[in-house]
N, C-alpha and C positions, 0 to 999 in steps of 0.2 A: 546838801543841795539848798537852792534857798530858799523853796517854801518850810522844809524843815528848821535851817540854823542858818536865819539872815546874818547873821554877825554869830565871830567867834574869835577865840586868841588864834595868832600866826607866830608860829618858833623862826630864829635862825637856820635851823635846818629843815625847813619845809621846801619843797620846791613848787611852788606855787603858781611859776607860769608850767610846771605840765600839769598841773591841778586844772588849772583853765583850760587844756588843751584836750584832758581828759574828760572831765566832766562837762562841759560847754560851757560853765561860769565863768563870770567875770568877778573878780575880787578884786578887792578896794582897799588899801592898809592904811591905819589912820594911829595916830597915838591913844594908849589906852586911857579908856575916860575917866575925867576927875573923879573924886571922891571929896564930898561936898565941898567944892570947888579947887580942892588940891591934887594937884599931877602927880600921880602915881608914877613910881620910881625904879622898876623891876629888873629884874638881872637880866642879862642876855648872854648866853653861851656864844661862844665865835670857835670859829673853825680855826685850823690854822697846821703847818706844817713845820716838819724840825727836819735842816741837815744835821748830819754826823759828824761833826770834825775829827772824830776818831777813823772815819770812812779810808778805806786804802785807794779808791779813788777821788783825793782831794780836788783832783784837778774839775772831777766834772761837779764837784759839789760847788768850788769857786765859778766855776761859769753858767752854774744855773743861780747861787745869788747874784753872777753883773747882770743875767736876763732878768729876775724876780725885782730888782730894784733897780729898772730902768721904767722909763714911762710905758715905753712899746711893749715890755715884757710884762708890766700891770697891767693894762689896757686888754693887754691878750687873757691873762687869767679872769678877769670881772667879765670881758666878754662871754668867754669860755662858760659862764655858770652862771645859775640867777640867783645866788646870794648876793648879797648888799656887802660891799668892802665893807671893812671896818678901817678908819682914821684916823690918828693923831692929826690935831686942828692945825693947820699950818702945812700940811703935808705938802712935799714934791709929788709927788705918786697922782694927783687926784684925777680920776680917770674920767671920761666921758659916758654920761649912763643915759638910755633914753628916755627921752624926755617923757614922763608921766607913767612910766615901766616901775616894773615891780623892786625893783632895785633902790628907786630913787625913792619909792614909797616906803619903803623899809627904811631906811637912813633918814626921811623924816619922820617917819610913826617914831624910832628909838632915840629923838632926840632927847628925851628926860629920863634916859636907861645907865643902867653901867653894865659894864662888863664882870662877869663872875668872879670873883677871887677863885686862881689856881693854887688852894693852898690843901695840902697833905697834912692829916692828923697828925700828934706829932710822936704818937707810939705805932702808928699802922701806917709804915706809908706806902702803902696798897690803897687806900685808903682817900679820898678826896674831903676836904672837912665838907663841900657843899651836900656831898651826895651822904652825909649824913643829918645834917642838921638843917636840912632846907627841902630838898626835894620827898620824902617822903610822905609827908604831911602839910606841906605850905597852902597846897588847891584844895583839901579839905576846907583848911581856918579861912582862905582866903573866901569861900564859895560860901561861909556860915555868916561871914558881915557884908557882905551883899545881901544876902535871905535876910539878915536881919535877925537871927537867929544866936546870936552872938554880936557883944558889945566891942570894940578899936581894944580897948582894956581887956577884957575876960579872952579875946584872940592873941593879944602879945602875951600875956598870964599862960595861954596854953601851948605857945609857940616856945617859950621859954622852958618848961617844962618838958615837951616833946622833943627840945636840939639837947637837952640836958642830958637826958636817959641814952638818945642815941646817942649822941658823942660817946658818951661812958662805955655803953656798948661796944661799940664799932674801935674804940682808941685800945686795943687790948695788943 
């Protein structure tokens, strides 16, 4: 609420206008703030689906990529959800979002963001290399140089140390 947590991080997978709808707030998405004057550069998960091309019916896997990659057929998915499309710059697709909506807010808070590398350990691939060497302990280190509590240097020193072990771990 916001007398408890005026401000807080928003995921890709939040759904945030039924958070509004739910809770009677109003949220506001904004890029995440400098760090002594430099833009912070954070990953961002994207959703996203796979056809089958092995599928026995190829036919409707082909006429749902002409709808998925026609305007009218993107148009319909962004409407359909309050996630924020993801882009290649230049795109045909680019859909109509409303103006000042949650959508459009997300797509410019994530302008100094990347997308996750989808990449598999290379002895476990069960295995995502993010979900070992980044997400278990990233909001720890990150949460210690805000407090101040830990030096930019002694948090990559122990970032590097902590994706080391788990890699080693988890790559078995």
């Amino acid at each position: 609420n916001e007398e408890i947590a005026p401000f807080g991080l928003v995921g890709t997978w939040m759904d945030v206008a039924a958070a509004q709808t739910t809770t009677g707030s109003t949220f506001m998405i904004s890029p995440v703030p400098t760090y002594n004057g430099i833009n912070q550069r954070p990953f961002v998960k994207t959703k996203g689906f796979v056809i089958n091309a092995y599928t026995k019916w190829r036919s409707a896997a082909t006429e749902l990529m002409r709808l998925v990659y026609s305007k009218d057929g993107f148009q319909a998915m962004v409407t359909g959800t309050s996630y924020a499309p993801s882009l290649v710059d230049g795109s045909n697709l680019v859909p109509t979002l409303t103006a000042g909506g949650i959508q459009e807010q997300m797509m410019s808070a994530f302008v100094y963001n990347y997308p996750e590398p989808a990449l598999l350990l290379p002895n476990n691939k069960a295995r995502k290399s993010m979900d070992s060497a980044y997400y278990p302990f990233i909001s720890n280190t990150e949460r210690a140089i805000w407090d101040g509590t830990k030096s930019i240097a002694e948090a990559v020193a122990e970032l590097i140390e902590l994706s080391n072990a788990a890699i080693e771990a988890d790559n078995k």
